[in-house]
N, C-alpha and C positions, 0 to 999 in steps of 0.2 A: 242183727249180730255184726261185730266188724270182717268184715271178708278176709281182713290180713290174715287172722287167727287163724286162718283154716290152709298156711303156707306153707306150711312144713307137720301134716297129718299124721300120729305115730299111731297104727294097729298094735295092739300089743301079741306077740304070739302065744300059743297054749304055755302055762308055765310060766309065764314072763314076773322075774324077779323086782322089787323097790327099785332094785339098784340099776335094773335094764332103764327102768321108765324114767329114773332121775338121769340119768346121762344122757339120755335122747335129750330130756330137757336143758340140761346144762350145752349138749351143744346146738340145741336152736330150735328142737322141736316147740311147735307153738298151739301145737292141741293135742290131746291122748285120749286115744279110745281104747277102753279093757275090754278083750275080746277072747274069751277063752269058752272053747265047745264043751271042756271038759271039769270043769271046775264046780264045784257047788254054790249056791249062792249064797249061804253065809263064808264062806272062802274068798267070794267077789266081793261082797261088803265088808268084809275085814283088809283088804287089797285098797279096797278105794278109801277107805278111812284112813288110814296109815301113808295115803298118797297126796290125799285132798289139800291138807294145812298146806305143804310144800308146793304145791303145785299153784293155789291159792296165792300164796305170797307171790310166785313167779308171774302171775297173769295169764293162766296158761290152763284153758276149763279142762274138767276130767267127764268124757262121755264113754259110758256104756252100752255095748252092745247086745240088743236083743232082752234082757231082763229089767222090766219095768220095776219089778221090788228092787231091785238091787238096788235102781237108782233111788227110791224111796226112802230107804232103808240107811242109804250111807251117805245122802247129801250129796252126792255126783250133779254136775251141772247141768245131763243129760240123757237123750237117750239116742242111740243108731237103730234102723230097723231097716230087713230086706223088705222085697215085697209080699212075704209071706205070711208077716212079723205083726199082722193084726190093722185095723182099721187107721191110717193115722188120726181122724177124728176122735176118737176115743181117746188115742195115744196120748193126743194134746192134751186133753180135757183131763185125763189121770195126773198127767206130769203138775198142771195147775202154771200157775204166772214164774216167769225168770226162768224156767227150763228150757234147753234148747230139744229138739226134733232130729234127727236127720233122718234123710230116706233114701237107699238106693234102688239107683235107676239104671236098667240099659237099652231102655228102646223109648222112643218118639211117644207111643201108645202108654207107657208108661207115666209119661212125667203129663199127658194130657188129662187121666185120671187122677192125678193127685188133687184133694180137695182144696179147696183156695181158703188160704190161712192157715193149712194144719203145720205146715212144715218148715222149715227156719234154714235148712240148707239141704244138697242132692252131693250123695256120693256118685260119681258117674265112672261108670267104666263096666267092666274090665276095658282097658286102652291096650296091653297086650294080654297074650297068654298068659298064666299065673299058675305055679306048682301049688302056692299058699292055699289056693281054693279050688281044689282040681274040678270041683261041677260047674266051672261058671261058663256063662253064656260066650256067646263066638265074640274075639275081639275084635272095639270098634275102630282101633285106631284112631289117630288124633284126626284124622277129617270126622270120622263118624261123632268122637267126641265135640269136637265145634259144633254139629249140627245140633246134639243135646243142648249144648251151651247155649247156644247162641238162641235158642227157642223159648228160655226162660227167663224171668229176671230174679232168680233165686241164687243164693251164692251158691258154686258148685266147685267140687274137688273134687280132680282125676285118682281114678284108680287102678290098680293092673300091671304089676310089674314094671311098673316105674324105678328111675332112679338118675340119677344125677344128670346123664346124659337127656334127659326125657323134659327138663324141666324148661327149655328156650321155646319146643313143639307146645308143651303143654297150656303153656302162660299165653303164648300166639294163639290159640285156639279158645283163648278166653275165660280158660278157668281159673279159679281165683288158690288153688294149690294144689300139691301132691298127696295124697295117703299113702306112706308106705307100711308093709311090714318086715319083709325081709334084708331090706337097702339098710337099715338101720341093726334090725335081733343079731342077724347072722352075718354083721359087721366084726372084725377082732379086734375094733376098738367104737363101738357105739356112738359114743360119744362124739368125735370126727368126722365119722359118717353121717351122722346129725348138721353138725358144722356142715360139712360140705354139700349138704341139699340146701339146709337154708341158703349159702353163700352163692348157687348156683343160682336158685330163684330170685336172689335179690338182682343181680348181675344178670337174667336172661332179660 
């Protein structure tokens, strides 16, 4: 996959509207993950069908989180999964040719056990605290993330409470972009917000 792609990371929050994911994209996001805990999954596959063309044209893949039919089902470019989220061998072998993988990571043990070829890129973090996902594991901060980094040759995107200020540490530390979800949803103008991660990372 091109590592650019993964520079400007948009989680989408519970709920999240066409019009939230298009304006992330119109100001720079450059990949989207549908991630919603609460939603059903013909709700997810009517969400990513009505997303895809547009997003399509823009160059800009649509990966989903954690529901392998969804992505079956509505042509999504992808899939995210934690470590919970099932075998990545199998994952691959479902998905079939041209799909991407991703997988998150937050410890050394972790990214040692991943099977070699199953996976196409590493979410890594939590990098700080994060209200978005109140169970998550203790933050690594940007040394701890380097050391993930720096231990694989897989593209990897930070995660965790990032945002604009985070992105000159984060690129130093070798990862190849940000995931956010809040820096962008719970922006009052999206769109901007958007702009102003991309333009940070270009610029760090």
């Amino acid at each position: 996959m091109n590592r650019n792609t993964l520079a400007v990371y948009f989680v989408t929050p519970d709920g999240a509207s066409p019009d939230l994911v298009m304006a992330a994209v119109r100001g720079g996001a450059s990949m989207v993950q549908l991630r919603d805990k609460r939603a059903s999954d013909s709700d997810l596959v009517a969400l990513a069908r009505q997303l895809k063309p547009d997003l399509t044209r823009r160059g800009v893949p649509l990966i989903v989180n954690d529901r392998l039919a969804v992505v079956l089902a509505s042509g999504a470019d992808g899939l995210h999964v934690g470590q919970s989220d099932g075998d990545p061998r199998a994952l691959r072998k479902a998905l079939g040719p041209g799909r991407l993988l991703g997988l998150s990571v937050e410890t050394l043990a972790q990214l040692d056990a991943i099977p070699a070829g199953s996976v196409d890129y590493l979410g890594v973090g939590p990098v700080h605290a994060t209200a978005t996902k109140p169970d998550h594991a203790a933050p690594l901060g940007v040394d701890g993330l380097g050391r993930i980094v720096s231990s694989t040759a897989l593209p990897c995107v930070a995660i965790g409470g990032l945002g604009v200020a985070d992105a000159a540490g984060v690129k130093a530390a070798g990862a190849n972009g940000m995931a956010v979800v809040s820096a962008i949803s719970a922006a009052p103008d999206p769109a901007a917000a958007a702009r102003a991660l991309a333009e940070a990372w270009r610029s760090a």
